[in-house]
C-alpha positions as CSV (number, residue, x, y, z in Angstrom):
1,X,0.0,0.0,0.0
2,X,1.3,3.1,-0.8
3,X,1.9,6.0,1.4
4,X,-0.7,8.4,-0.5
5,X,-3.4,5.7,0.5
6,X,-2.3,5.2,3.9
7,X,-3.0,9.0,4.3
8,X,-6.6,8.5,2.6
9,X,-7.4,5.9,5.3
10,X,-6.2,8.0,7.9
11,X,-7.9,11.2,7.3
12,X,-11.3,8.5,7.1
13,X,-10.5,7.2,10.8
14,X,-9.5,10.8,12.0
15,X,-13.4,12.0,10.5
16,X,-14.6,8.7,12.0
17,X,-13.4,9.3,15.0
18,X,-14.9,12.8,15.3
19,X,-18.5,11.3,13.9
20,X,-18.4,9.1,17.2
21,X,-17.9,12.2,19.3
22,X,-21.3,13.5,18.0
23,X,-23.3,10.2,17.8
24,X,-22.5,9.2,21.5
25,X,-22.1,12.5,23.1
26,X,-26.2,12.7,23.5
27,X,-26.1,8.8,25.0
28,X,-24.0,10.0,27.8
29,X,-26.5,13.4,28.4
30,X,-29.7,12.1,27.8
31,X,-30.0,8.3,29.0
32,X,-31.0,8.8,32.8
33,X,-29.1,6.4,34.1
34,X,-25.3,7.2,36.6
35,X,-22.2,8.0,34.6
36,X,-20.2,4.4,34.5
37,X,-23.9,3.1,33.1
38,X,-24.3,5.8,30.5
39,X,-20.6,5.2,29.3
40,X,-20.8,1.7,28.8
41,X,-24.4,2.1,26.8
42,X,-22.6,4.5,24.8
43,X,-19.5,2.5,24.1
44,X,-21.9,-0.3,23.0
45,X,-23.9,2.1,21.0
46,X,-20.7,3.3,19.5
47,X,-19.1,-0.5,18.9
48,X,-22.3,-1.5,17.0
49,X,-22.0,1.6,14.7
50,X,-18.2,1.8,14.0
51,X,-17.1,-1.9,13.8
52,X,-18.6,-1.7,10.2
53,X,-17.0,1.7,9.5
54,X,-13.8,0.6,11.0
55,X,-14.2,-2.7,8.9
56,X,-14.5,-0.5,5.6
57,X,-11.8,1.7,6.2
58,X,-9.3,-1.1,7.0
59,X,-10.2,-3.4,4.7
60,X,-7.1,-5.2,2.7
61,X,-7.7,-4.7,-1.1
62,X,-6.8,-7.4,-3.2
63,X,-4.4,-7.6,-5.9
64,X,-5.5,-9.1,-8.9
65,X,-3.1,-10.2,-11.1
């Protein structure tokens, strides 16, 4: 893989990883349950949602030859 890619599927996990800032920030202000509860919901939450984005962006192409 070269470098210019590498950077591609960097900048994706960097905007990822902000996108997971605004999907689970409301899980930890609305669910009315204590902090350590609330956390682990939204880590949950934010497992279901990202494995499959994580799973994209790290996929292995293959080459055909």
């Amino acid at each position: 893989m070269d470098k210019s890619r590498k950077m591609k599927k960097f900048i994706l996990y960097l905007i990822r990883w902000q996108l997971s800032t605004i999907i689970l920030a409301p899980c930890i202000h609305y669910l009315p349950f204590d902090t350590l509860t609330k956390t682990i919901i939204a880590n949950l939450i934010g497992g279901c949602i990202f494995f499959w984005i994580d799973k994209f962006i790290f996929k292995e192409e293959k080459n055909e030859k």
